[in-house]
C-alpha positions as CSV (number, residue, x, y, z in Angstrom):
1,X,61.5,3.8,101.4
2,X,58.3,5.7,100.1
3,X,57.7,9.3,101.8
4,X,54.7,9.3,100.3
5,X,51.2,6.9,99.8
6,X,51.7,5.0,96.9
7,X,48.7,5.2,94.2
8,X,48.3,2.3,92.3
9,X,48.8,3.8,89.2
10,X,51.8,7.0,89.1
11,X,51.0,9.4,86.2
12,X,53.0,12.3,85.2
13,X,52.5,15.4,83.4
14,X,52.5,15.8,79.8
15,X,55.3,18.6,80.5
16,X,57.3,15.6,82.4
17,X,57.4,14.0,79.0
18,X,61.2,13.7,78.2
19,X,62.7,16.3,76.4
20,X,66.0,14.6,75.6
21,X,66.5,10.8,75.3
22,X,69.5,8.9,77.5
23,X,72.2,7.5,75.2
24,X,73.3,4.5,77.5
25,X,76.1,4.2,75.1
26,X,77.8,7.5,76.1
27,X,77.8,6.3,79.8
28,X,79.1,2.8,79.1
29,X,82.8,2.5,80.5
30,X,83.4,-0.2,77.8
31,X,81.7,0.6,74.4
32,X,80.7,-2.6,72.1
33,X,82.5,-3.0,69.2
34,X,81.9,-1.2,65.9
35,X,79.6,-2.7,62.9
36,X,82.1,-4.4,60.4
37,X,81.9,-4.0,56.5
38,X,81.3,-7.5,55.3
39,X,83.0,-6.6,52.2
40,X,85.9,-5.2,54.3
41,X,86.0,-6.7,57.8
42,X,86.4,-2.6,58.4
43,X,84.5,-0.7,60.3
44,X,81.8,0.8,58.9
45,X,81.9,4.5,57.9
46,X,78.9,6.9,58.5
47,X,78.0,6.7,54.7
48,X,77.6,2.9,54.4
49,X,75.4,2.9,56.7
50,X,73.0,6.0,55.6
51,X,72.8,4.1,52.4
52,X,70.6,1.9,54.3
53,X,69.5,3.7,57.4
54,X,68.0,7.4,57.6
55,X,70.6,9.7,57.8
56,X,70.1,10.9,62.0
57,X,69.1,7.9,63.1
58,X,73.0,6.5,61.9
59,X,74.6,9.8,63.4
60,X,72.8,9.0,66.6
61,X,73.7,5.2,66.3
62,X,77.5,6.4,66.2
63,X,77.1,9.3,68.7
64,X,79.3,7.6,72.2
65,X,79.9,11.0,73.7
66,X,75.8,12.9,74.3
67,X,74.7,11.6,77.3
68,X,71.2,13.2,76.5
69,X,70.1,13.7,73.1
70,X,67.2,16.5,72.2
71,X,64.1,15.0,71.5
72,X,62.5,17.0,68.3
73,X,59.6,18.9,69.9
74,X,57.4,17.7,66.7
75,X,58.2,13.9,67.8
76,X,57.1,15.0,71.6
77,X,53.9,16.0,70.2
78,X,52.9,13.1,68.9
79,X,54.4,11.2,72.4
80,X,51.5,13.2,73.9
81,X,48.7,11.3,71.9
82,X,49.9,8.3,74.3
83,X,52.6,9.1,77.0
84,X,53.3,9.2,79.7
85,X,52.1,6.0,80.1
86,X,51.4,4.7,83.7
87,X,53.8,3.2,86.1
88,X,51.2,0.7,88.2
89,X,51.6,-0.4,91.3
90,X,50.2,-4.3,91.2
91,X,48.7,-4.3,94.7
92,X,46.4,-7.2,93.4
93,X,49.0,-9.6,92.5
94,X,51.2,-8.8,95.5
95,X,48.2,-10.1,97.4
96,X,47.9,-13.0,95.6
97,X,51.3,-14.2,95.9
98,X,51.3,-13.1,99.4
99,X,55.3,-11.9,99.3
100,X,56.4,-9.2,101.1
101,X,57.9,-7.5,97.6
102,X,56.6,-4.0,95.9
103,X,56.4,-4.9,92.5
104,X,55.9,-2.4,89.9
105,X,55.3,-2.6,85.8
106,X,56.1,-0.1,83.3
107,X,52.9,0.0,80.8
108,X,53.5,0.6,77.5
109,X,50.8,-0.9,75.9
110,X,47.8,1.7,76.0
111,X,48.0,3.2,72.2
112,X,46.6,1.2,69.2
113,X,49.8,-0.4,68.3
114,X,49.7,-2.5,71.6
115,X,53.2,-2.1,72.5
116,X,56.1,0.2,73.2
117,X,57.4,-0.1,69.7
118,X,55.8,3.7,68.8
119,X,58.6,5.3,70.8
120,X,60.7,4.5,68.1
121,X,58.3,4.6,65.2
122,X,57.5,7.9,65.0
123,X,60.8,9.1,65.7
124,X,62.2,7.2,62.5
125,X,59.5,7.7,60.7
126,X,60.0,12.0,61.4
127,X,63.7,11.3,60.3
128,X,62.9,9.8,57.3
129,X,60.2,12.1,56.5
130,X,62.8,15.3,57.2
131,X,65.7,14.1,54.8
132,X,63.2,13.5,51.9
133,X,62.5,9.8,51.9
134,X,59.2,8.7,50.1
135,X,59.3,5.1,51.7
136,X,60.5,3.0,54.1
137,X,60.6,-0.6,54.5
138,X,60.7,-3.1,57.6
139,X,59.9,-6.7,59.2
140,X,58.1,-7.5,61.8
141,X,57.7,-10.6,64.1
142,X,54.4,-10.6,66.4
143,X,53.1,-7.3,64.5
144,X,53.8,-4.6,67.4
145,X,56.4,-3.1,64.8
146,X,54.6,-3.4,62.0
147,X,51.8,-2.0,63.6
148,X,53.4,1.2,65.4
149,X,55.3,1.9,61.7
150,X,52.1,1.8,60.2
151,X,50.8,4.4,62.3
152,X,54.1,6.6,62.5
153,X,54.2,6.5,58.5
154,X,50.1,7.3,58.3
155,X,51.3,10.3,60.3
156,X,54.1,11.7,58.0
157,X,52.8,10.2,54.5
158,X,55.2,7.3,53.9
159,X,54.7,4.3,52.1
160,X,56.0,1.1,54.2
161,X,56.4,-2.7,53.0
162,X,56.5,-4.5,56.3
163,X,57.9,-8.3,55.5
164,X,56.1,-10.1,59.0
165,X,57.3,-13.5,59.5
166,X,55.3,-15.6,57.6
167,X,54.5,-17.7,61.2
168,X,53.2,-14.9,62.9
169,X,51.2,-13.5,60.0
170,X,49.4,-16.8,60.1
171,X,49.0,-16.8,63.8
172,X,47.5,-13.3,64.2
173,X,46.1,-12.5,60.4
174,X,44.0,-9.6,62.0
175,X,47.4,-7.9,62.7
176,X,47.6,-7.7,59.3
177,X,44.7,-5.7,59.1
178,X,45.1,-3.3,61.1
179,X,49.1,-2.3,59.2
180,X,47.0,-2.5,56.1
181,X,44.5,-0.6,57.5
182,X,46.9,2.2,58.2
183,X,48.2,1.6,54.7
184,X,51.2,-0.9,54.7
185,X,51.3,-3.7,52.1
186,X,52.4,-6.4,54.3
187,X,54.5,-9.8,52.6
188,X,55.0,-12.8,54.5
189,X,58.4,-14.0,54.8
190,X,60.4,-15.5,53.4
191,X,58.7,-14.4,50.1
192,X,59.2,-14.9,46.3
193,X,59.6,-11.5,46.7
194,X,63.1,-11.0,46.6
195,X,66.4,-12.7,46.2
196,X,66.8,-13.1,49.4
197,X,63.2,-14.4,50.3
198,X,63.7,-16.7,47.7
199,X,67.1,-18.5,48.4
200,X,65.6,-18.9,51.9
201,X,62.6,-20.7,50.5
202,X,65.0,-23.0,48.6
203,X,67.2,-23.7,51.7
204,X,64.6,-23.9,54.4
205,X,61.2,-25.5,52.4
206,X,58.2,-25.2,54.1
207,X,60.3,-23.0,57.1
208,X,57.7,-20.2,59.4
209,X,60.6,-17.8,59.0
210,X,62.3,-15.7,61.1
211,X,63.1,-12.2,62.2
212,X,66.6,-12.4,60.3
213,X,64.7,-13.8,57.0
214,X,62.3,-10.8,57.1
215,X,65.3,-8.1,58.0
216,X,67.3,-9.7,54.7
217,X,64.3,-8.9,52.7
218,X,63.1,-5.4,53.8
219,X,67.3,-4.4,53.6
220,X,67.0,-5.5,50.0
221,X,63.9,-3.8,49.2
222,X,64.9,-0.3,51.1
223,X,68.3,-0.8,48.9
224,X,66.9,-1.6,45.2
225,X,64.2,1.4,45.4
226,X,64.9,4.6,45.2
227,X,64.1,7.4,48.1
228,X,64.0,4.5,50.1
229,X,65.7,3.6,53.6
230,X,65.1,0.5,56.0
231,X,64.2,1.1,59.9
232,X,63.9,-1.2,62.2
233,X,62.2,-1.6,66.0
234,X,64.9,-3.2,67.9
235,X,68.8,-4.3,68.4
236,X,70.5,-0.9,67.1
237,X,71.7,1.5,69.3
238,X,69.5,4.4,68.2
239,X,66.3,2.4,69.2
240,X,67.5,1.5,72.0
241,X,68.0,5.1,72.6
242,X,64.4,6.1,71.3
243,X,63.2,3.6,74.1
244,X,65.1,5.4,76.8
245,X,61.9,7.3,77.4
246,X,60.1,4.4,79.0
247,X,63.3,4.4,81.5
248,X,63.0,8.1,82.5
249,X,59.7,8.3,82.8
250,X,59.2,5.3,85.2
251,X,62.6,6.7,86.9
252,X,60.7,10.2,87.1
253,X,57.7,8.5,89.0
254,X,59.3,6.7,91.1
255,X,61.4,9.3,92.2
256,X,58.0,11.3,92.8
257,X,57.8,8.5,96.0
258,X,61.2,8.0,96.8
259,X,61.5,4.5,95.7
260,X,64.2,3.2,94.1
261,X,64.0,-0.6,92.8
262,X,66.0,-2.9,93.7
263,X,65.4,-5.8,90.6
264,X,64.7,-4.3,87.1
265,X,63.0,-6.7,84.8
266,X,62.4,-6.9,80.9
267,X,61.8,-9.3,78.2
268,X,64.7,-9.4,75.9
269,X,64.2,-10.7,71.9
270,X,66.3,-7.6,70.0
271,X,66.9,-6.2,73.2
272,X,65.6,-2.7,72.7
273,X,62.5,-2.5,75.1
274,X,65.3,-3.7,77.8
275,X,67.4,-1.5,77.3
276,X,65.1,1.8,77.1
277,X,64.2,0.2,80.5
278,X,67.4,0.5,82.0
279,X,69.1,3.2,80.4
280,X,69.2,5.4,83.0
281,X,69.0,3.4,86.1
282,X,72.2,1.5,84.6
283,X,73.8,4.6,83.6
284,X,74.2,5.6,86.8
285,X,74.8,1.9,88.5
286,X,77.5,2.1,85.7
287,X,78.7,5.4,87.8
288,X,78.6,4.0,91.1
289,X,74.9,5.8,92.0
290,X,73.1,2.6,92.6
291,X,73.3,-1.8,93.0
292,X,70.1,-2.5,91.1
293,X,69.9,-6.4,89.9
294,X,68.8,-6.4,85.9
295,X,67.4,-9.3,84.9
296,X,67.0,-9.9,81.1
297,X,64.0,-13.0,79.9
298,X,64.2,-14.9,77.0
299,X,62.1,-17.3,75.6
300,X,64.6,-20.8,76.2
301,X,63.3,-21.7,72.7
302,X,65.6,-18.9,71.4
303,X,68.0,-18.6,74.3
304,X,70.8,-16.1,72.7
305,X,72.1,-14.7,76.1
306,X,71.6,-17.7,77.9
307,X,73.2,-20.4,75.3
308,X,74.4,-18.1,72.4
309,X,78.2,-17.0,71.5
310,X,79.7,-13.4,72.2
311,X,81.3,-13.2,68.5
312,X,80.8,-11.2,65.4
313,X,77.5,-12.3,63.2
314,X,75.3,-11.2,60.7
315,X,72.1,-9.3,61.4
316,X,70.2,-11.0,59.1
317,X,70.0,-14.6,57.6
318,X,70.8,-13.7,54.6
319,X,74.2,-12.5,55.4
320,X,73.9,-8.6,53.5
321,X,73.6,-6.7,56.7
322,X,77.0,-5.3,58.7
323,X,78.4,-7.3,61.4
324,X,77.4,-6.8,65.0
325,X,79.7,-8.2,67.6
326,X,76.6,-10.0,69.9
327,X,75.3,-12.5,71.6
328,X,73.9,-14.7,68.9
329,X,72.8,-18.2,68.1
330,X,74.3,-17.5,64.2
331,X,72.0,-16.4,61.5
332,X,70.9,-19.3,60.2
333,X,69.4,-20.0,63.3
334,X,65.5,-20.7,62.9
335,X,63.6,-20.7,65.7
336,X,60.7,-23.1,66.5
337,X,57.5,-21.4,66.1
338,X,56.4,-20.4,69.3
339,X,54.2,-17.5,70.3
340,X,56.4,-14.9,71.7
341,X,57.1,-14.0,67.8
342,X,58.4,-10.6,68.7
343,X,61.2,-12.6,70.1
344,X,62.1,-14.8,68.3
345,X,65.4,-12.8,66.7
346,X,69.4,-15.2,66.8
347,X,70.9,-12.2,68.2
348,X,70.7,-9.7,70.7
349,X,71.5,-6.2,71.1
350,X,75.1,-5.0,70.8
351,X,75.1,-2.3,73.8
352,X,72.8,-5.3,75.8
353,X,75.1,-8.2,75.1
354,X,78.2,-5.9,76.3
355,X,76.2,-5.0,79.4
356,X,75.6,-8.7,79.9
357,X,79.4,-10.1,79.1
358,X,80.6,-7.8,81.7
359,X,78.6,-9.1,84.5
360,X,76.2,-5.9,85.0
361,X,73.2,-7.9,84.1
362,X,71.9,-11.6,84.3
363,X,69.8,-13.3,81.9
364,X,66.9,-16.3,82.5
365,X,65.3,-18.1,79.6
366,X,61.8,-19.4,80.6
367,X,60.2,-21.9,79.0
368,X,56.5,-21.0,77.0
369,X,53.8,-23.4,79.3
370,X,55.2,-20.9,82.5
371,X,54.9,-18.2,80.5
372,X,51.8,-18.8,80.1
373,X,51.0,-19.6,83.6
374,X,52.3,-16.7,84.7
375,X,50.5,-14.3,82.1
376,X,47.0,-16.0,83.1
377,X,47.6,-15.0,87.0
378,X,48.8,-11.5,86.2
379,X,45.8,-11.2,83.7
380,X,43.4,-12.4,86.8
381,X,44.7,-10.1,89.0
382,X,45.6,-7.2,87.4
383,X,43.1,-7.1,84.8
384,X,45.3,-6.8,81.5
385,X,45.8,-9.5,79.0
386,X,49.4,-9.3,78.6
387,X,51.6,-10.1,75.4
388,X,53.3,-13.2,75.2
389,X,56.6,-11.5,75.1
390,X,55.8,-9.4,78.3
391,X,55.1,-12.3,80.1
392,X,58.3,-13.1,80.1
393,X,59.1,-10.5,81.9
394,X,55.8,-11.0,84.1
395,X,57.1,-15.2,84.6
396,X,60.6,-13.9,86.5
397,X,59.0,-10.9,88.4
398,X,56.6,-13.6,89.9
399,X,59.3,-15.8,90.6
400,X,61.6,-13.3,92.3
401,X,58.7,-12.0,94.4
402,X,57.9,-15.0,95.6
403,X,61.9,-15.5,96.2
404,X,60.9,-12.7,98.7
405,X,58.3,-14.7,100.2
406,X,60.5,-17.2,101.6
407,X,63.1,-15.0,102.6
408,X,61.2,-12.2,103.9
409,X,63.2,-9.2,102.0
410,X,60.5,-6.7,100.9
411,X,62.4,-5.7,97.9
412,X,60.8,-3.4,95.1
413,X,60.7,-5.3,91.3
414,X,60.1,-3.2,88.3
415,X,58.9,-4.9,85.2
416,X,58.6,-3.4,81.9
417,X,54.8,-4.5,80.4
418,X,55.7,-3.7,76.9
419,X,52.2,-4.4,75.0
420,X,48.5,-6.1,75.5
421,X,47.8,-9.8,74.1
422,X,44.6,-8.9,72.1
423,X,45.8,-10.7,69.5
424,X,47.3,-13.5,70.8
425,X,44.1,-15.5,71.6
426,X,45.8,-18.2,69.2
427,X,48.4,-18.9,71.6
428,X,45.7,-18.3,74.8
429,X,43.7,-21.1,73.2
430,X,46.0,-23.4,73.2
431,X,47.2,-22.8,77.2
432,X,43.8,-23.1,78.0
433,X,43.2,-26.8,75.7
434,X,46.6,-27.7,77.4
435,X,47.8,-28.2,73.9
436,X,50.5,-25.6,74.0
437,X,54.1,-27.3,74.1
438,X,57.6,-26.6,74.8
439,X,60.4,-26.3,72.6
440,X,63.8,-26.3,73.8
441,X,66.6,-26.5,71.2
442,X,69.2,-29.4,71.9
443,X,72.9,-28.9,71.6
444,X,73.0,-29.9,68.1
445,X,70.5,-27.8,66.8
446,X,72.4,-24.7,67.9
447,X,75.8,-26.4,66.7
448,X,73.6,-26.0,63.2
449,X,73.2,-22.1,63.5
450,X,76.6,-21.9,65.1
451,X,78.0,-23.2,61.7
452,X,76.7,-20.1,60.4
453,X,78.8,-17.9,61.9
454,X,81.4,-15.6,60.2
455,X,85.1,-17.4,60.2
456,X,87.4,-14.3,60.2
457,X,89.9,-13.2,62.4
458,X,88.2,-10.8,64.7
459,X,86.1,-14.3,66.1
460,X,89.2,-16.3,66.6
């Protein structure tokens, strides 16, 4: 219980600012298995993987033993420009739903990027700027990536190719403008672009794309130019880690009250905003310190937890990236075009689908019309338009406090609102004209993607 008023919105210090990150991974009883060589169906070796990735963000991808991991004072610096961000207390829409429950959300959306992605941004973007690089490449789904890269690389003087998925750059073009306003050249994909871009195109005519179509083509760009490495806003470990700040800071200001949640709630596409979430309050459920529920939404249109396979795959669709034992739907997966576009990915974090296959988290996939439903109410009572893919996470805190309504528990539910909807009106506009749809994949469509996966002996 609270020793203390609660304020509706808990602000800490810039010297509360995490100094060190929270590696989940060193904590976790049962580590997820190592990326595989597709070449060699061996793990892969720290230098495979710097020939892609910066060189410290791979050392801190392997590193299973540093609970806490320095943050670089010159990345805290620029965390200053925007963080702490507020943990809100949403008196208004506990009112409105009249339940008994505290509900709290994590909101990371109050810098120009919209989202929590620039917790990662600028820390890869500092790496790749300290070992030399003169570029970087990436995709993007929705444009929250895209956009916080943009910014991170404006900062340090990198050139960035973002590949968006050709979908979402047609949904939201003024996302565009705003990476190339920051100076990205931005590509829709699948593109004639590359090799990879365009066998897709040949495959898949006419297809929106995906996440894994634009990851196949930034990998190949980052790996045909020189002084050039790909980074990426989600499903590795060392993003995941990078996000850990959004964990200790709302477990910092909570513990400023003396609340402890008891149901901790996050969209889930990559898995990275999750699991920055949880980090700590998992780490130490994992060591006996607490029983919180976690509760992981996906959109059901691309329901990897909920309907996917727990088996090695390929990162990307066009099968050149290592092999990450996850939840996935297989690479070849393509998801319908809905609007939650920053989650619309086949797989799923490796250190969150290990989390989830050994039972300390459940996952819900929620279907777009009640996403929308439930973004709408939380926007008319709490006075921010919320991203589609936080409303996810919005949809199952509403449904868990009312849960509490009819049994009278007064539990405490912490969300994670990961970015604003400002350029979603698209997708609002269609709610509103009750046009907007559902898309629900039937067994044989995933049987298609599930044809994609690897055959070799570690999925027997």
């Amino acid at each position: 219980m609270a020793t203390n008023p609660i304020p509706y919105k808990i602000y800490l210090s810039e010297d509360e600012i995490p100094k060190q990150w929270y590696n989940l991974n060193a904590v976790m009883q049962h580590k997820h298995e190592p990326f595989l060589n597709p070449a060699t169906l061996q793990p892969c070796k720290p230098e495979e993987l710097k020939a892609v990735f910066c060189d410290e963000c791979v050392d801190q991808e392997l590193n299973r033993t540093d609970v806490y991991i320095d943050i670089p004072e010159d990345i805290r610096s620029f965390y200053k420009m925007y963080r702490p961000s507020p943990l809100v207390r949403a008196y208004v829409l506990e009112k409105a739903l009249g339940t008994p429950a505290h509900i709290y959300y994590k909101f990371e959306g109050n810098n120009t990027s919209g989202s929590h992605k620039l917790n990662s941004a600028v820390a890869q973007a500092y790496y790749a700027k300290k070992q030399g690089l003169k570029s970087v490449t990436t995709e993007t789904g929705a444009g929250q990536w895209g956009t916080a890269l943009s910014m991170a690389c404006a900062f340090y003087g990198l050139d960035l190719s973002v590949y968006m998925v050709k979908v979402s750059s047609e949904q939201k073009p003024y996302r565009k403008e705003v990476m190339r306003t920051y100076g990205a050249k931005v590509i829709p994909s699948p593109s004639d672009t590359t090799e990879a871009g365009r066998k897709i195109l040949k495959e898949f005519p006419g297809t929106g794309g995906s996440l894994g179509c634009a990851i196949s083509e930034a990998v190949e760009k980052a790996v045909t130019t020189p002084a050039c490495r790909y980074v990426l806003g989600s499903v590795l470990d060392h993003v995941v880690l990078h996000q850990s700040v959004i964990g200790l800071e709302s477990k910092a200001a909570m513990d400023k009250y003396g609340v402890q949640p008891d149901v901790i709630i996050g969209c889930v596409g990559g898995g990275s905003n999750f699991g920055g979430l949880i980090a700590p309050f998992m780490g130490d459920k994992i060591l006996g310190k607490n029983d919180i529920e976690f509760i992981g939404v996906e959109p059901a249109s691309c329901p990897s937890l909920t309907r996917g396979k727990f088996v090695y795959d390929f990162c990307d669709s066009a099968k050149i990236t290592p092999l990450a034992k996850m939840y996935t739907l297989g690479c070849e997966f393509m998801p319908s075009a809905n609007h939650a576009g920053g989650l619309r990915y086949h797989g799923m974090s490796p250190i969150v689908s290990e989390l989830y296959h050994e039972g300390l988290m459940r996952a819900v996939a929620v279907e777009q019309t009640k996403v929308f439903e439930a973004a709408e109410q939380f926007a008319r009572t709490e006075g921010i338009l919320p991203a589609p893919e936080s409303s996810h996470a919005i949809r199952v805190a509403i449904d868990e406090a009312l849960k509490c309504k009819e049994t009278g528990e007064a539990k405490t539910i912490l969300f994670g609102l990961t970015g604003t909807g400002y350029f979603d009106m698209a997708a609002y506009k269609q709610y509103n004209d009750g046009t907007m749809t559902d898309s629900i994949p039937t067994d044989e469509d995933l049987a298609k993607g599930f044809a994609s996966i690897p055959d070799i002996p570690q999925n027997k």
